[in-house]
N, C-alpha and C positions, 0 to 999 in steps of 0.2 A: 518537432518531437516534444512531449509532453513529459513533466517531469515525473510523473507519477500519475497512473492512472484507474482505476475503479472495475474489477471485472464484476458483473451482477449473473451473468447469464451462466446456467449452468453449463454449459455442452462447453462454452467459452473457457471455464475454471477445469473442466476435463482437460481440453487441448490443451492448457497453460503447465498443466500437473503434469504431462507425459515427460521424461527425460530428457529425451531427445528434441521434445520443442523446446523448455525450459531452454536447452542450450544454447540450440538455435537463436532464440529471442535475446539471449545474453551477447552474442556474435553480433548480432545486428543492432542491438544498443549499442556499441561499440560504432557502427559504422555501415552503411549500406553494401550490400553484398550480391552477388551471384547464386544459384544454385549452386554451380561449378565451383567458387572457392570456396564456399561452405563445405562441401562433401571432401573437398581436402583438408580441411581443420578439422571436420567433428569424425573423418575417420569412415563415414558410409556413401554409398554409388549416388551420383545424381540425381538418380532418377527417383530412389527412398526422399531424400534433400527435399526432391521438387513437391511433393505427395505431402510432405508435414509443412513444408511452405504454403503451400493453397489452401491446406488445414486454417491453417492463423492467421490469414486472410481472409477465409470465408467468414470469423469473430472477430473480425476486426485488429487483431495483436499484432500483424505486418500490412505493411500496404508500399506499394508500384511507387519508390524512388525515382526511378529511368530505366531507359533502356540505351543498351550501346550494340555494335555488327561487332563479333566476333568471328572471322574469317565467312561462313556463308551462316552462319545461326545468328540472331538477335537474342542476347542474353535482357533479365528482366533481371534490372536493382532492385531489389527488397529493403525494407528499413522497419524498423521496430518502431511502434505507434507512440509509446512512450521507453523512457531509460529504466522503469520500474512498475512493478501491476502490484496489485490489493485486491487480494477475492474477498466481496463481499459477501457477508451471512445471509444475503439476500439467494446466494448461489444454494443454499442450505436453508429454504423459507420454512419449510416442513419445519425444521431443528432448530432455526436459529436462537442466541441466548433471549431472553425476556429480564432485564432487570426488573418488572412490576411484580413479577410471580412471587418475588419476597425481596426484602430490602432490609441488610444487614451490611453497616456500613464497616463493620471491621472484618469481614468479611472477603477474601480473596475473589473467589469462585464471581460476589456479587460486581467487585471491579471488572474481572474479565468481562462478564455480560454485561455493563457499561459502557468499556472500553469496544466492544463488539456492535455496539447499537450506534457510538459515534464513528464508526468506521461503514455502517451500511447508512446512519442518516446522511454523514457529509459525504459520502459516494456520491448517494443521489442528487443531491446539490447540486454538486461536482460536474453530476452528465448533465441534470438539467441547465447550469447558467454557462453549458457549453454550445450546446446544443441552439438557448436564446441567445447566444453570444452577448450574455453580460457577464460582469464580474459577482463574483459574490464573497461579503462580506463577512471575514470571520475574522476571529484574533487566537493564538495560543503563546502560552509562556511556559518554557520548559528551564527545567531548572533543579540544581544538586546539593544536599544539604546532609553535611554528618550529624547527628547525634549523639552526645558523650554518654547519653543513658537515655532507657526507655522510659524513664518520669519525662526528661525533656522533650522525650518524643509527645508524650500523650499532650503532654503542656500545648505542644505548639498545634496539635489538633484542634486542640479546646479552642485556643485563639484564633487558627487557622476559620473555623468552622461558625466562631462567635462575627471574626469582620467579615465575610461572606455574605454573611447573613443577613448583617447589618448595611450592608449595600444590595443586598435583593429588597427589602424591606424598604430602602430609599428612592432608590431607581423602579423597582415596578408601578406602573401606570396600569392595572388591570382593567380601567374603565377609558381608556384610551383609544379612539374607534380606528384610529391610522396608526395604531404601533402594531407590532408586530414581534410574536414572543422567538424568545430565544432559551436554548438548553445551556446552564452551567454545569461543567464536570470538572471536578478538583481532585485529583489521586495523587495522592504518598505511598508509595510503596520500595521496596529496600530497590538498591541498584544490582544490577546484575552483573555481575562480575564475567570480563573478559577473560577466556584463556589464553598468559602467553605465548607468544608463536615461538617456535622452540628456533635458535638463532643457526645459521647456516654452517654446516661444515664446514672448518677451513681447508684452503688449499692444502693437497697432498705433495710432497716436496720430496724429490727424488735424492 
């Protein structure tokens, strides 16, 4: 199973969206399953179960773990193709964001459609060096930083934006007949704040 995997195909990003497969596929990242025990966790008849199973199968989001004899039936283990999916904007080629249509780097709206174009570019990556069964080659750095003020914020843009720079400037070879280019994407934006989980009732005490 795959830790994370690329949905492109629209009919694919449909099945993935319906309720009831979401579930299912959640069920079976967990762990290979039945029709049969499925329809007693998620609450519906087998035979609905089996119908959204062959659905996620036929897009590839489940596939044939095993099989075992359950009295005179051969039940089919199902397994979830990856623990997690990523629709890409490729599912939305019509719509998808364009960062080139303008570029304004303080700019929200321009990060999203950024962050939208490295999520459909390294998709395809993704299926392609699976597909040739190699690896492929990427690096990120994730990482959290407070600012006591928004002068220091801008501050560390300017710097952020000034060494960057100055390493594309150093590292590009543009006349280089065996290299081979690559996309930097550098984003600061505030962190998004969890909401806490509200703590369990205590026991009730007679």
């Amino acid at each position: 199973m795959l830790d994370v995997t690329v949905i492109e195909d629209p009919e694919a990003a449909v099945a993935s969206l319906d309720p009831v497969r979401a579930r299912l596929l959640a069920e079976l990242a967990a762990g290979p399953a039945s029709a049969t025990m499925l329809a007693g966790r998620v609450g519906l008849p087998r035979q609905k179960v089996n119908y959204h199973l062959k659905t996620l199968e036929r897009h590839g989001l489940v596939e044939l773990d095993g099989e075992r004899r359950k009295g005179n039936v051969t039940e089919r283990l199902m397994r979830a193709t990856a623990a997690s999916y990523v629709i890409s904007p490729l599912a939305l080629a019509a719509v998808q964001p364009d960062p080139d249509r303008f570029r304004d780097q303080l700019s929200a709206r321009w990060l999203l459609a950024l962050g939208a174009r490295l999520v459909r570019d390294v998709g395809s990556l993704v299926t392609g060096a699976a597909r040739a069964h190699k690896r492929l080659a990427t690096y990120a750095l994730d990482g959290e930083v407070r600012f006591a003020s928004a002068a220091d914020r801008a501050a560390f843009v300017e710097e952020l934006t000034a060494g960057v720079s100055a390493l594309i400037r150093k590292y590009d070879a543009g006349d280089a007949r065996d290299g081979r280019d690559h996309r930097i994407v550098v984003a600061v934006h505030p962190t998004v704040r969890q909401e806490p989980r509200p703590l369990p009732a205590p026991d009730q005490q007679d």
